[in-house]
BALOBA-1460 file (C-alpha; in Angstrom, 3 decimals):
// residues 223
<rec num="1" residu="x" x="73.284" y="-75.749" z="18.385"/>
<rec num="2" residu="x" x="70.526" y="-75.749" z="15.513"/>
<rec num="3" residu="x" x="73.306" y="-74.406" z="13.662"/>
<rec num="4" residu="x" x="75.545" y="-77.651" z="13.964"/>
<rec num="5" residu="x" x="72.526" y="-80.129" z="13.540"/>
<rec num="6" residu="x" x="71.934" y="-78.104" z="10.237"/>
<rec num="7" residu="x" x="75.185" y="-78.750" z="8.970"/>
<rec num="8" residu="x" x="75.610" y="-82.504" z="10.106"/>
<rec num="9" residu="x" x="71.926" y="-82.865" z="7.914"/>
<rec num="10" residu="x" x="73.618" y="-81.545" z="5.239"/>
<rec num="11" residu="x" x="76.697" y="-83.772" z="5.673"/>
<rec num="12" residu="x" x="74.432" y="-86.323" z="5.786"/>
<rec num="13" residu="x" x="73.068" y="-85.747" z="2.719"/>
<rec num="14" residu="x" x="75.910" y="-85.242" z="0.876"/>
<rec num="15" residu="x" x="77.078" y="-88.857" z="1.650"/>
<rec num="16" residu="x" x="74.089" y="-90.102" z="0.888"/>
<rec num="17" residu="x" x="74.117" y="-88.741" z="-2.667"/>
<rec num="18" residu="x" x="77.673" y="-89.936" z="-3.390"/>
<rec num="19" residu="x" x="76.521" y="-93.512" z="-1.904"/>
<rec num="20" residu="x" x="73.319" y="-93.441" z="-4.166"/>
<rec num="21" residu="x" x="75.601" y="-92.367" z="-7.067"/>
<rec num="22" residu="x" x="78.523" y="-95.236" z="-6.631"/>
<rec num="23" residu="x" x="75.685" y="-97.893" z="-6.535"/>
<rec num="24" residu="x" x="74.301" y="-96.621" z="-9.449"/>
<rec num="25" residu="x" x="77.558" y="-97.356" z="-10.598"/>
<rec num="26" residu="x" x="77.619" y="-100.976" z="-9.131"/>
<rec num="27" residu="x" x="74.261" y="-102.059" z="-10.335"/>
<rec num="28" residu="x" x="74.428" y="-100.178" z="-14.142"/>
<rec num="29" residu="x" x="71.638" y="-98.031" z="-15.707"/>
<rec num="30" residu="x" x="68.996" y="-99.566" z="-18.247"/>
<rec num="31" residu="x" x="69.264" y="-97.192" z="-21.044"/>
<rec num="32" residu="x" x="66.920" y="-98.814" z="-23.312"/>
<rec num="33" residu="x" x="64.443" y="-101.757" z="-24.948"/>
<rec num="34" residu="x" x="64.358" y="-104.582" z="-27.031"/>
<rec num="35" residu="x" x="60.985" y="-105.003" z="-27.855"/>
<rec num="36" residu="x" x="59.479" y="-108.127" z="-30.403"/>
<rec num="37" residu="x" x="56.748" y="-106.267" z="-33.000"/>
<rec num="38" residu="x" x="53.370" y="-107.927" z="-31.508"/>
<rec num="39" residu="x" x="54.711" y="-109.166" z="-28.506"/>
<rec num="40" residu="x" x="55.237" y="-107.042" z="-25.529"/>
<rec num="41" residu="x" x="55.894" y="-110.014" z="-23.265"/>
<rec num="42" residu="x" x="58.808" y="-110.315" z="-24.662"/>
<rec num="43" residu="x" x="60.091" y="-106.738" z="-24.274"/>
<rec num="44" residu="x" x="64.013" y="-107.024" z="-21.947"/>
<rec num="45" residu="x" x="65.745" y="-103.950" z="-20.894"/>
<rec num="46" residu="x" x="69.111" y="-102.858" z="-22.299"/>
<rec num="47" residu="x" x="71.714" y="-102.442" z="-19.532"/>
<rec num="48" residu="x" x="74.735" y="-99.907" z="-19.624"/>
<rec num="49" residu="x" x="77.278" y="-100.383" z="-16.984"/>
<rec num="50" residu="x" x="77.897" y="-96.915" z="-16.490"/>
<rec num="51" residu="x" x="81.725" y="-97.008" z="-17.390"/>
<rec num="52" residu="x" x="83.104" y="-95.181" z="-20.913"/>
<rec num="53" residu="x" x="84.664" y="-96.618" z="-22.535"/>
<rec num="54" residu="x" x="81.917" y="-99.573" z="-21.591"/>
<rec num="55" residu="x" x="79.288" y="-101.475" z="-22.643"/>
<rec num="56" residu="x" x="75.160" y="-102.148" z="-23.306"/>
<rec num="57" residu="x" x="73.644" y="-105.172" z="-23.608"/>
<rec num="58" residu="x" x="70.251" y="-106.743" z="-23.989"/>
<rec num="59" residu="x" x="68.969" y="-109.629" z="-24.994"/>
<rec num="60" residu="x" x="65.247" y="-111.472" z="-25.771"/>
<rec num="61" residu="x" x="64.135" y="-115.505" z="-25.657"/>
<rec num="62" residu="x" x="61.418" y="-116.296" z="-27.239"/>
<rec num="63" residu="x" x="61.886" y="-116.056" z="-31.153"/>
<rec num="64" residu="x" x="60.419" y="-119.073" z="-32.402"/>
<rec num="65" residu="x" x="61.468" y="-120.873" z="-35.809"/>
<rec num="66" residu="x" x="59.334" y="-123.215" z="-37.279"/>
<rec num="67" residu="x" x="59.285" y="-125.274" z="-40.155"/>
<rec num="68" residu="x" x="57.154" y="-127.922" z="-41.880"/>
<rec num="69" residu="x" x="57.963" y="-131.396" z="-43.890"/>
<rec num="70" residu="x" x="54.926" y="-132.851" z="-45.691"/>
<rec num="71" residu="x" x="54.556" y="-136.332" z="-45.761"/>
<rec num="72" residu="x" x="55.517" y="-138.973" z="-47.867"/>
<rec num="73" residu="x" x="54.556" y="-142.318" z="-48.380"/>
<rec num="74" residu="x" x="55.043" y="-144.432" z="-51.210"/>
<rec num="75" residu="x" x="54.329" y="-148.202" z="-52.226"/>
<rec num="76" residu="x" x="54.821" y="-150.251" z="-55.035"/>
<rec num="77" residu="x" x="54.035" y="-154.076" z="-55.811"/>
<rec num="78" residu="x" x="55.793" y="-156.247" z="-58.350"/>
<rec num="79" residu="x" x="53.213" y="-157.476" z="-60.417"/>
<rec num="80" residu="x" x="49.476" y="-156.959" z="-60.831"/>
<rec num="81" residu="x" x="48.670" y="-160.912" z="-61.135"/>
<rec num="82" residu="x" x="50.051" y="-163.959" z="-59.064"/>
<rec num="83" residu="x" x="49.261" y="-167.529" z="-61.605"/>
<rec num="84" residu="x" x="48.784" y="-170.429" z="-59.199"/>
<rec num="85" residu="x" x="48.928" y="-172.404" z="-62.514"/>
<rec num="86" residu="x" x="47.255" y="-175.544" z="-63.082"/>
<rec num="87" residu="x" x="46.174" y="-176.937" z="-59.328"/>
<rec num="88" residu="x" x="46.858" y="-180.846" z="-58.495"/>
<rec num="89" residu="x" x="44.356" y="-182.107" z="-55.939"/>
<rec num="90" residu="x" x="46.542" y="-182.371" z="-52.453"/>
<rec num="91" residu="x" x="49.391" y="-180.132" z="-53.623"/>
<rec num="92" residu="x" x="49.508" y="-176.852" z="-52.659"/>
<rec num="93" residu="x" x="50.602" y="-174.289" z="-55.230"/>
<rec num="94" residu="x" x="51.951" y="-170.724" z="-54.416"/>
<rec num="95" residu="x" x="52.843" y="-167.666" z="-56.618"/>
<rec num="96" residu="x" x="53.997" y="-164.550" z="-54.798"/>
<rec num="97" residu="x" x="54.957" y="-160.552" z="-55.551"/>
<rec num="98" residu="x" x="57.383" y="-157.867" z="-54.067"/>
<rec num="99" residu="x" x="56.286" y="-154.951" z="-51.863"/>
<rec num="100" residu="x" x="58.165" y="-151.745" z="-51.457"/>
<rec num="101" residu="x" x="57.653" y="-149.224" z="-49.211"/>
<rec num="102" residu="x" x="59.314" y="-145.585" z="-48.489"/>
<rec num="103" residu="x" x="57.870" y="-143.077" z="-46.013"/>
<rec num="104" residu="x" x="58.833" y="-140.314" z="-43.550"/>
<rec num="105" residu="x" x="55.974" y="-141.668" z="-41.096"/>
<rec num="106" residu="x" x="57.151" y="-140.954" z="-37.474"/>
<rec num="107" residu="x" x="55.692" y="-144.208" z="-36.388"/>
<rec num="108" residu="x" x="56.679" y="-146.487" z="-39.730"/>
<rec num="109" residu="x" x="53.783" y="-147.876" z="-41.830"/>
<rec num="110" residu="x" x="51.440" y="-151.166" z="-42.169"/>
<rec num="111" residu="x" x="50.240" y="-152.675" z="-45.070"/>
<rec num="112" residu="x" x="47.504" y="-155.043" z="-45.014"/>
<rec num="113" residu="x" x="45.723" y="-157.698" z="-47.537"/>
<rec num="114" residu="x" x="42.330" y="-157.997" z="-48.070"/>
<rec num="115" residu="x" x="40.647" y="-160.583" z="-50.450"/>
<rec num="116" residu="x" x="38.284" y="-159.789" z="-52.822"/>
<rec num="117" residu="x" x="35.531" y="-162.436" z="-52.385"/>
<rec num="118" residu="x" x="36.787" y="-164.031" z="-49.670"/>
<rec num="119" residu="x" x="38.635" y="-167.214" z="-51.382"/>
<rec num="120" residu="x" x="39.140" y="-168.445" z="-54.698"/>
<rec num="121" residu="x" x="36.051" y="-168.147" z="-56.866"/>
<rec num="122" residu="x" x="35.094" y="-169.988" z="-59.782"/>
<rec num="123" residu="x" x="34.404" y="-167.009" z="-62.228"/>
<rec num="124" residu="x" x="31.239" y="-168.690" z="-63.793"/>
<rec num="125" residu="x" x="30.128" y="-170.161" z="-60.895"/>
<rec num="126" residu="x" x="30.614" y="-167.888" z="-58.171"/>
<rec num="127" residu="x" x="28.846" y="-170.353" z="-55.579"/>
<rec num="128" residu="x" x="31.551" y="-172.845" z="-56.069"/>
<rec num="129" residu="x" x="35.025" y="-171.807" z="-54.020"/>
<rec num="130" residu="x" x="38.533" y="-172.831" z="-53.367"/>
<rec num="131" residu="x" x="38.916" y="-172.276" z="-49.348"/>
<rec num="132" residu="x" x="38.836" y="-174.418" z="-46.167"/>
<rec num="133" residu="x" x="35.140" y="-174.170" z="-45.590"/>
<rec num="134" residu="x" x="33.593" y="-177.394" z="-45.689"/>
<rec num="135" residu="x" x="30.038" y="-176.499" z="-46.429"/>
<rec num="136" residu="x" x="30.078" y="-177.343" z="-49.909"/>
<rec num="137" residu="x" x="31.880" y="-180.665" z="-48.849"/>
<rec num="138" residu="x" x="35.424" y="-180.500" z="-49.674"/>
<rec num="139" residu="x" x="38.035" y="-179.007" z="-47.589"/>
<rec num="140" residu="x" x="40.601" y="-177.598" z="-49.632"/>
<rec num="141" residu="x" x="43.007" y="-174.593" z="-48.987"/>
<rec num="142" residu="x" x="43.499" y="-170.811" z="-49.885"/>
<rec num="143" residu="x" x="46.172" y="-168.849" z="-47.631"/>
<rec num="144" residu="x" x="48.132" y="-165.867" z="-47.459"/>
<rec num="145" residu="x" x="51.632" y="-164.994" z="-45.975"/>
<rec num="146" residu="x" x="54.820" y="-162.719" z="-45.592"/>
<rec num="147" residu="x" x="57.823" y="-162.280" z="-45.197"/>
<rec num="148" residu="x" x="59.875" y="-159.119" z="-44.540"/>
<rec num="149" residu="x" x="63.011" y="-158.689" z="-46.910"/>
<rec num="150" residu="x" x="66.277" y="-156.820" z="-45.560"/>
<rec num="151" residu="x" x="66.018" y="-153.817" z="-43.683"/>
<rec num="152" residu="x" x="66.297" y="-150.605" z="-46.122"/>
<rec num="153" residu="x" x="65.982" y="-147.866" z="-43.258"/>
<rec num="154" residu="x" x="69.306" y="-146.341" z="-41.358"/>
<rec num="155" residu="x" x="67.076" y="-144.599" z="-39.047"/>
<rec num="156" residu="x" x="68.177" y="-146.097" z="-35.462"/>
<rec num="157" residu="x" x="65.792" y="-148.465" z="-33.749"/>
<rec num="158" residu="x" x="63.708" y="-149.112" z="-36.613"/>
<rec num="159" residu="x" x="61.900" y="-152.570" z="-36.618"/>
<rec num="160" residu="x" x="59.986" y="-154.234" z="-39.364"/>
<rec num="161" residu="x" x="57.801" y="-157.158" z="-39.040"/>
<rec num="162" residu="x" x="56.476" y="-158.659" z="-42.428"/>
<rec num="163" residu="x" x="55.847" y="-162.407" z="-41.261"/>
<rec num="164" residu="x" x="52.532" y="-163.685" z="-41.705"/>
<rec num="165" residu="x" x="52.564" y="-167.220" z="-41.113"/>
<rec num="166" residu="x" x="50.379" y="-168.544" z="-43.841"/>
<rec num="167" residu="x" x="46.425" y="-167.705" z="-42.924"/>
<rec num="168" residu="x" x="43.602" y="-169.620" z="-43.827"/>
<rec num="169" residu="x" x="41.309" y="-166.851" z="-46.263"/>
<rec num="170" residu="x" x="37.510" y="-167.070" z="-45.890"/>
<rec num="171" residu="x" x="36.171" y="-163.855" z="-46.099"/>
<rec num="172" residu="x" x="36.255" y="-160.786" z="-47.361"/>
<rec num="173" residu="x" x="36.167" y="-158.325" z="-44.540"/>
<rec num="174" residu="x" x="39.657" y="-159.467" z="-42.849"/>
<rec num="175" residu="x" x="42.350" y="-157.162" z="-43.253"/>
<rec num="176" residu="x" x="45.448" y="-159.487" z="-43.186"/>
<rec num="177" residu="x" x="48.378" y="-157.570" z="-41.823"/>
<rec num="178" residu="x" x="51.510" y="-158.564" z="-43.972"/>
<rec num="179" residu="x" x="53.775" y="-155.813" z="-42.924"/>
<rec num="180" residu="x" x="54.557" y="-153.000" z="-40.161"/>
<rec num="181" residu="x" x="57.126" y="-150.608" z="-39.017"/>
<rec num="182" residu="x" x="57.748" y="-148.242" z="-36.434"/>
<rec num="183" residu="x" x="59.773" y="-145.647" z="-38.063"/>
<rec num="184" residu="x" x="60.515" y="-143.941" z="-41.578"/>
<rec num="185" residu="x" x="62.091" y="-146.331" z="-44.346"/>
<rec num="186" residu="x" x="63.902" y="-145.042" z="-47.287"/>
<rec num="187" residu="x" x="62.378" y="-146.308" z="-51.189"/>
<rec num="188" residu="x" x="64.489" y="-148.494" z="-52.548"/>
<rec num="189" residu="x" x="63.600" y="-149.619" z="-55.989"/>
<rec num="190" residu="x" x="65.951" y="-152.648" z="-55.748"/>
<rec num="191" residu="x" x="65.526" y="-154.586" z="-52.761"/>
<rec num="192" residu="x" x="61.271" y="-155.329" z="-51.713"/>
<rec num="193" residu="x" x="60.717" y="-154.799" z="-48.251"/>
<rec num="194" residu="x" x="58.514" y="-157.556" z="-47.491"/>
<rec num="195" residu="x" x="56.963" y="-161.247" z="-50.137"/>
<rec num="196" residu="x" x="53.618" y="-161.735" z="-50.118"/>
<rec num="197" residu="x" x="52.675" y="-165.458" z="-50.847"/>
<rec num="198" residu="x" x="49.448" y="-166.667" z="-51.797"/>
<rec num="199" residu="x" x="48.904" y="-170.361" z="-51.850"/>
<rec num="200" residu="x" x="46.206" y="-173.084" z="-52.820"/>
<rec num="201" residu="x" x="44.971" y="-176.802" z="-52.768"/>
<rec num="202" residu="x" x="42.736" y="-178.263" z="-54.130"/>
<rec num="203" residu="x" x="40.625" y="-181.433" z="-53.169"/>
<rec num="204" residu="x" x="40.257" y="-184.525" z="-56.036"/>
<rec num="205" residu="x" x="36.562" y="-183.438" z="-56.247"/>
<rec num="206" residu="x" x="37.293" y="-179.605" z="-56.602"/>
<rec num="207" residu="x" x="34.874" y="-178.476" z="-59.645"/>
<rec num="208" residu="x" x="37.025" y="-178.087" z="-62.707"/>
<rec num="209" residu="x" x="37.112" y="-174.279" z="-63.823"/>
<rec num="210" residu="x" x="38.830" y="-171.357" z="-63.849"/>
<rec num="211" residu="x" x="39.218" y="-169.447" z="-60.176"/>
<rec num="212" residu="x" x="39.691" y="-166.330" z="-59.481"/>
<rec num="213" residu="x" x="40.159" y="-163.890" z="-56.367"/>
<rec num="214" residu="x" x="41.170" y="-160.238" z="-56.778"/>
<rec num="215" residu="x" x="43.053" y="-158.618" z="-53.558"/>
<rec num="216" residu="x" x="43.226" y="-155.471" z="-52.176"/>
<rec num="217" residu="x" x="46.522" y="-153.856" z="-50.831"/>
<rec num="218" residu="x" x="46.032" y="-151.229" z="-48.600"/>
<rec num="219" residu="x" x="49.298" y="-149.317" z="-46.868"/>
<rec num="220" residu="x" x="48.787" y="-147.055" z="-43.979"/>
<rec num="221" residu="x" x="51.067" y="-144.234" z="-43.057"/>
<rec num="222" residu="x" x="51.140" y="-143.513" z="-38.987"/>
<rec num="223" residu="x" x="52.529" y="-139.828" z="-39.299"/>
């Protein structure tokens, strides 16, 4: 009797071996690594399936490529003067110059105007001013304004808006938006992307003299 049991153990055995062997078979051997220098995290096995002729495989995610493009932006204005030219009391008289703009700013660009001394100054007399203020007794008129030229970007969705309706200037702390975006714009040296338009009347009783106001452009990339 211990005889038989002692042979149906090793019977027993025996099949085991072959079953452990055939699912070896079934679920493959890992014969290897691939490993990332510096990052063990990373490390996969390689599998084998066990068969010749056959194959190994492994395989790795996480090998990052990066890559960096510096910014640009870029503006230019027409001219560095705008002549109002001889005022006549009650008639306003404008003068404008040409803005372009190129930039690869995620979120576009603005570009804002900011006056000097506030209005138009009489440059021997810098008490006496052209604006709307009617402290010194005469209400005359100094403005600015926009307006946004034909879109120059292909990127899709972009938006432009470059239309300041013509703003009363009397100070020199207000930064007078004249143009935005909301995406990158290409420079294009033949077409401006946005006018700016300064304009001025005087009053009959407007000093005579020689006025001046000097203006600060100021364009803001939002990378």
């Amino acid at each position: 009797m211990l005889k038989t049991k002692i042979k149906k153990a090793i019977a027993i055995a025996s099949l085991a071996g072959i079953a452990a062997t055939n699912l070896g078979s079934v679920y493959a051997s890992n014969i290897g690594t691939v490993t990332v220098t510096w990052n063990p995290w990373l490390t996969q096995n390689v599998v084998w399936d066990d068969n010749f002729p056959g194959t190994a495989t492994g395989s790795v995610t996480g090998v990052t490529v990066t890559a960096q493009v510096l910014p640009t932006l870029n503006m230019t204005l027409s001219a560095d003067a705008i002549n109002l030219g001889t005022l006549i009391a009650g008639t306003p008289s404008s003068g404008n110059i040409d803005i372009e703009v190129g930039t690869n700013a995620a979120d576009g660009v603005t570009i804002t105007a900011r006056s000097g001394s506030g209005w138009l100054t009489n440059v021997d007399n810098n008490s006496i001013q052209i604006n709307d203020l009617t402290t010194d007794g005469t209400a005359e008129s100094y403005t600015f304004a926009s307006s946004a030229n034909a879109i120059d970007s292909t990127v899709s969705g972009f938006t432009t808006t470059g239309d300041l309706t013509a703003t009363e200037v009397n100070n020199n702390t207000t930064e007078h938006v004249v143009y935005t975006t909301n995406k990158p714009e290409r420079f294009d040296g033949t077409n401006a992307d946005v006018t700016f338009t300064v304009s001025a009347t005087s009053d009959a009783q407007t000093q005579a003299g020689n006025y001046q106001d000097v203006i600060t452009f100021t364009v803001t990339g939002n990378f």
